[in-house]
DODREN-928649 format. One record per atom (N, C-alpha, C): residue number from 1; residue in one letter; x, y, z. Coordinates in pm, whole numbers. Each point is the difference from the previous one (the first is absolute). Layout:
<sites>
@n NUM res A x X y Y z Z
...
</sites>
This chain:
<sites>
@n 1 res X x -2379 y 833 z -1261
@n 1 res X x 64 y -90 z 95
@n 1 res X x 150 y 4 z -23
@n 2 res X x 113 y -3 z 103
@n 2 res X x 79 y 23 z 1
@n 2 res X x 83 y -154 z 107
@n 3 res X x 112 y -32 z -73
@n 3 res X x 73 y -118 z 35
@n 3 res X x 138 y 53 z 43
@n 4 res X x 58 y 17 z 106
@n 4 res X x 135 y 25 z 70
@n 4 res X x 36 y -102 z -58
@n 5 res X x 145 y -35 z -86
@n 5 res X x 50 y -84 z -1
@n 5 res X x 122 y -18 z 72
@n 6 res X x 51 y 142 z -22
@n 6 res X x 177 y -5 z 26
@n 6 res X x -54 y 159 z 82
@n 7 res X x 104 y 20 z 116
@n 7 res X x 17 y 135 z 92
@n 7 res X x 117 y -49 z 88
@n 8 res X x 109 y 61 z -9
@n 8 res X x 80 y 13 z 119
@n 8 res X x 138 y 41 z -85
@n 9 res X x 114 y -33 z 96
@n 9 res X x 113 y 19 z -35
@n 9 res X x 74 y -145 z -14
@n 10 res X x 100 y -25 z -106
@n 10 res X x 51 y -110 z 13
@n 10 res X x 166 y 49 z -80
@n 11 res X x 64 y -120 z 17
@n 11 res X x 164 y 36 z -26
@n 11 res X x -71 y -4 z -157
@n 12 res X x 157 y 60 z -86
@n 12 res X x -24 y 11 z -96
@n 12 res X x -1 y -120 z -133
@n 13 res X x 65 y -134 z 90
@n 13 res X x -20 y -112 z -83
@n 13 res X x -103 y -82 z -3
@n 14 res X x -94 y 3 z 157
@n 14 res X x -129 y -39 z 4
@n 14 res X x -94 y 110 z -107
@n 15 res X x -5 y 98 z 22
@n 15 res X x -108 y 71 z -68
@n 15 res X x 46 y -91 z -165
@n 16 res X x 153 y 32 z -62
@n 16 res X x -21 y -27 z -100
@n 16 res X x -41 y -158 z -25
@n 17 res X x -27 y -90 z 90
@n 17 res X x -17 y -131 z -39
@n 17 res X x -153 y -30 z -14
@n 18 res X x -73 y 94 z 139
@n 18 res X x -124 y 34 z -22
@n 18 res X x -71 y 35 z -98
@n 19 res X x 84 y 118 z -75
@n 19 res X x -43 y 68 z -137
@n 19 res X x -26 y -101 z -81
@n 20 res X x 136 y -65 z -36
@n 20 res X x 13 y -108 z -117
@n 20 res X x -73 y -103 z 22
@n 21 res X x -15 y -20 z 85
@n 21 res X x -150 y -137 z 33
@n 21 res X x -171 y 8 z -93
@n 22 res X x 55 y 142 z 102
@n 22 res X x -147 y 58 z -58
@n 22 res X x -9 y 25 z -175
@n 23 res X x 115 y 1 z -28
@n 23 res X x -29 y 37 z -170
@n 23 res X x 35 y -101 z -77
@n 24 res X x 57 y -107 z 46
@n 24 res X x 0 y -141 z -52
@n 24 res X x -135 y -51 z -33
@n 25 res X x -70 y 14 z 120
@n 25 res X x -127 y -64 z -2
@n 25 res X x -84 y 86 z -65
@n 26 res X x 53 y 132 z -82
@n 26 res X x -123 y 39 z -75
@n 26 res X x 51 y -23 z -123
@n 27 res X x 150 y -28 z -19
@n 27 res X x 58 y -60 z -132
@n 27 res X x -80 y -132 z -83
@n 28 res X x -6 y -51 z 196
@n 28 res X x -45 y -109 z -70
@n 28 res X x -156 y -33 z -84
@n 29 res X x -57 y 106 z 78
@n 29 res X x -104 y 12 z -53
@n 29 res X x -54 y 7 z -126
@n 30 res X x 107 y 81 z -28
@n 30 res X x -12 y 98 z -145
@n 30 res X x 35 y -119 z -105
@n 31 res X x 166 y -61 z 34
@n 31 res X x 7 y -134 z -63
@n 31 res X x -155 y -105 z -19
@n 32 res X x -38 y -30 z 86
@n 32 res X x -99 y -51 z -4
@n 32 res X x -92 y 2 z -103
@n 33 res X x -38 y 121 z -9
@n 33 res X x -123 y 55 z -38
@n 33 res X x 28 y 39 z -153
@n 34 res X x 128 y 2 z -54
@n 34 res X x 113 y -16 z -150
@n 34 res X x -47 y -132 z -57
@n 35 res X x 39 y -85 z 108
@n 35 res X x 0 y -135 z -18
@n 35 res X x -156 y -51 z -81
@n 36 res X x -68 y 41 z 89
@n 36 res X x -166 y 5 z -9
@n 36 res X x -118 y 78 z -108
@n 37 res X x 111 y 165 z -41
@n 37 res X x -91 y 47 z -71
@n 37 res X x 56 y -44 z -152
@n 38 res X x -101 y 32 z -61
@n 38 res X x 28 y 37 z -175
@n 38 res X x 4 y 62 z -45
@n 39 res X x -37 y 106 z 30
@n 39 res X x -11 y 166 z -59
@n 39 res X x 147 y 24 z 27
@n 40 res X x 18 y 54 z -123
@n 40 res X x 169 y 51 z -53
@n 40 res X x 20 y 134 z 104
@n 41 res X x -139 y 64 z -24
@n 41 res X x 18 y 135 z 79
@n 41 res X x 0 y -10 z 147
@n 42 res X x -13 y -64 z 42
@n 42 res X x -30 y -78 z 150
@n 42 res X x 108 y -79 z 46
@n 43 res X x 93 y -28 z -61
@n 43 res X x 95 y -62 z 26
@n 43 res X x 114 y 120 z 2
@n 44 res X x -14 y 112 z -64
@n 44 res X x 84 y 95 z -38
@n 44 res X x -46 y 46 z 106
@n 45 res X x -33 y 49 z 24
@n 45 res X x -18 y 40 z 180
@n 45 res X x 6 y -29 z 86
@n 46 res X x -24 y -135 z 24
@n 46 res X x 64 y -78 z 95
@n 46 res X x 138 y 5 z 23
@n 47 res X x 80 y 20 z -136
@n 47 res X x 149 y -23 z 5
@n 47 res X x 68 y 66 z 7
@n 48 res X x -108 y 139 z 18
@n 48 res X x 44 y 183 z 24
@n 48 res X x 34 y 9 z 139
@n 49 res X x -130 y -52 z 83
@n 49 res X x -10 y -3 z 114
@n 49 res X x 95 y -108 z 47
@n 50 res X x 95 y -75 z -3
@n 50 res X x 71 y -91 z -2
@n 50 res X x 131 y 68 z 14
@n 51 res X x 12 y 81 z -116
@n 51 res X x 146 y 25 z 19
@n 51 res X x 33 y 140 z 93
@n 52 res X x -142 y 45 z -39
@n 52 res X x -45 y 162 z 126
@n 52 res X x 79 y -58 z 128
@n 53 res X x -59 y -151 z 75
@n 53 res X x -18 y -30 z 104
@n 53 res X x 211 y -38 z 51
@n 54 res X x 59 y -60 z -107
@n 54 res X x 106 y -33 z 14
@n 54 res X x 111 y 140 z -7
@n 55 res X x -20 y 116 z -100
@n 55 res X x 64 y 108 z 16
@n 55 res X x -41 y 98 z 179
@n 56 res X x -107 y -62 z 38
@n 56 res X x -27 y 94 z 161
@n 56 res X x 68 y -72 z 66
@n 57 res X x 15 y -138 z -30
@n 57 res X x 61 y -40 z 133
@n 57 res X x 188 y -9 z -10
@n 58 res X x 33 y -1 z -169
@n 58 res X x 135 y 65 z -26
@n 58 res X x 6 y 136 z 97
@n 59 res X x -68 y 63 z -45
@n 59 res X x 11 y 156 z 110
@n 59 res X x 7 y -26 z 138
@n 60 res X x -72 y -69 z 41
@n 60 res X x -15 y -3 z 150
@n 60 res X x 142 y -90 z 57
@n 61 res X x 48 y -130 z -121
@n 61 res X x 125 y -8 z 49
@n 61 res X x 89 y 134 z 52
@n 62 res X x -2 y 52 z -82
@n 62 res X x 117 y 118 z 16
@n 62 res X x -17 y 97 z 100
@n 63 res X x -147 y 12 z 4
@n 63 res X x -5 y 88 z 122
@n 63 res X x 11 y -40 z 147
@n 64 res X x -63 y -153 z -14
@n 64 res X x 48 y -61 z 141
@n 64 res X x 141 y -7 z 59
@n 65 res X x 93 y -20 z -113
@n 65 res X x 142 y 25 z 27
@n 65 res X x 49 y 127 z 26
@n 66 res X x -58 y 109 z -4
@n 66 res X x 59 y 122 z 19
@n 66 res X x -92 y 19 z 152
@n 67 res X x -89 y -9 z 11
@n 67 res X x -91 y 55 z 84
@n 67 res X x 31 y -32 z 134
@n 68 res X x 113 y -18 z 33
@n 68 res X x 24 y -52 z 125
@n 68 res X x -36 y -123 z 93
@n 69 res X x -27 y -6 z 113
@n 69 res X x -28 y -138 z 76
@n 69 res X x -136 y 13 z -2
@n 70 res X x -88 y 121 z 19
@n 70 res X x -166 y -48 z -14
@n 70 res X x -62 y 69 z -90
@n 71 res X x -141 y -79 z -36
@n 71 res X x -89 y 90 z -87
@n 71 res X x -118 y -1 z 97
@n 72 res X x -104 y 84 z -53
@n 72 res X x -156 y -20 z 21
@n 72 res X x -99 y -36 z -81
@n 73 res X x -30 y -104 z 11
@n 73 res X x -73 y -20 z -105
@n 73 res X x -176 y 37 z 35
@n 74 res X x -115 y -25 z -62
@n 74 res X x -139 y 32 z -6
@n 74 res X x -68 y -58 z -145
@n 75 res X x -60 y -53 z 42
@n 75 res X x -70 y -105 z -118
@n 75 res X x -171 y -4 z 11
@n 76 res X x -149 y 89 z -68
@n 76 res X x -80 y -66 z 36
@n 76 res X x -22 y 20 z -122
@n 77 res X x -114 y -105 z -10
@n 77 res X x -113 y -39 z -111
@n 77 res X x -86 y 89 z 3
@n 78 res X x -60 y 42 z -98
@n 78 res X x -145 y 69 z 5
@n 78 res X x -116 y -37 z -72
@n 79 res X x -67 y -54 z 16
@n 79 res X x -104 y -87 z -66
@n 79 res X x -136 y 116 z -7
@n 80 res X x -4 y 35 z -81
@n 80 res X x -121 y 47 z -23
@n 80 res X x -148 y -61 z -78
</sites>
């Protein structure tokens, strides 16, 4: 099963606000779930994936600024 989330074209400060939405809310997740676990090793991954999530969207700052007035974006889920 497959979930369209994101398809089209948008300026390049919407896409990036879009982006960062979207990875807030998996920040937050991850926070969350830090908050929640006990496992040392489980938390260390969480906080991998944490800072993974904040260095892509450092990148994507930079590229949205160069990239002119639009991007394309495409977003689906794949649930298997």
């Amino acid at each position: 099963m497959n979930i369209q989330l994101i398809q089209g074209e948008f300026s390049a400060s919407d896409a990036l606000e879009l982006i960062t939405q979207m990875a807030r809310i998996k920040i937050k997740y991850h926070e969350d779930k830090v908050i929640s676990e006990s496992s040392a090793e489980d938390i260390k991954y969480r906080e991998s994936k944490i800072k993974t999530l904040q260095n892509e969207l450092s990148k994507l700052r930079a590229f949205t600024h160069s990239a002119g007035s639009n991007v394309k974006l495409e977003a689906t889920i794949c649930i298997e």
